[in-house]
N, C-alpha and C positions, 0 to 999 in steps of 0.2 A: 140303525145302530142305537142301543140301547144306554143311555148313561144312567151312572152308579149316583146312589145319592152322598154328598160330600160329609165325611164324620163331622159332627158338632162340638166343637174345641170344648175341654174341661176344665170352668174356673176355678183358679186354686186358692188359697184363702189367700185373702187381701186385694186381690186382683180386683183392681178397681175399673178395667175392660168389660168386666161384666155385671150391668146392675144389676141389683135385689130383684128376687123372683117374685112372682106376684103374693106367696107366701110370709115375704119376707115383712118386717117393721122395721122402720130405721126413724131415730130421734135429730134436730140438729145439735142438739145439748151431748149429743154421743161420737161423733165422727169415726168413720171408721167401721162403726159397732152397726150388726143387722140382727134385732130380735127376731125370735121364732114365735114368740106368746104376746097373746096380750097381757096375761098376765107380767111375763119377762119385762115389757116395758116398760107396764106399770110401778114395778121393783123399781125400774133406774127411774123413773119418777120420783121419789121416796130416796133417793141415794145423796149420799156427800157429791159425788161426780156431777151430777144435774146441780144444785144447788151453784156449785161452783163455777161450771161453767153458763148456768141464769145470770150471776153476778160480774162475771169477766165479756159476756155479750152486753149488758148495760153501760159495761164500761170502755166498750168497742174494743176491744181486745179480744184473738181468734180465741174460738175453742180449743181445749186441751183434748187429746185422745186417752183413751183409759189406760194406759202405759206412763202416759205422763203424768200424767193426775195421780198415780198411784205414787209415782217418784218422788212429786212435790210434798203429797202427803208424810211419806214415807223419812223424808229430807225436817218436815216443819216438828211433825214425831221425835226423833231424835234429838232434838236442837231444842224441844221445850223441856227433855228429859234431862239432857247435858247441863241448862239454867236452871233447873230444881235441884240438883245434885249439887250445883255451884252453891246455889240458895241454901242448902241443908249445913255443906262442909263450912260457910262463912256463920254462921248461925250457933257452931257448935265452938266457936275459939274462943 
């Protein structure tokens, strides 16, 4: 009796079941994230998100994922904008 070989499951993105291939690069400053380049990783070297989370590991505080990071950015952005506008309209009375 002859047996069939069993298909090889297809990981889907984020599927944290299957790790990075031997192609893959992964940072712990990135979580989540699997470069393709060296180049690519070198970019997140060089980035606000490595930076930030260098400073939130020193401070023993987990890493952010680049969802988050983008959120908080996203969150500190507008809220320096909304204090400049406040700053401008008390400025002009």
């Amino acid at each position: 009796m002859m047996s069939l070989p069993l298909p090889t499951p297809t990981p889907s993105p984020g599927d944290t079941a299957f790790p990075p291939g031997p192609s893959t690069l992964t940072s712990t400053t990135a979580p989540g994230k699997n470069f393709t380049s060296r180049s690519e990783l070198q970019q997140h070297y060089k980035s606000d998100w490595h930076r930030y989370n260098l400073k939130r590991r020193e401070a023993g505080l987990p890493m952010l994922n680049e969802r988050d990071f983008t959120a908080r950015l996203e969150a500190a952005v507008a809220l320096r904008k909304e204090r400049e506008g406040r700053e401008e309209r008390s400025g002009l009375d």
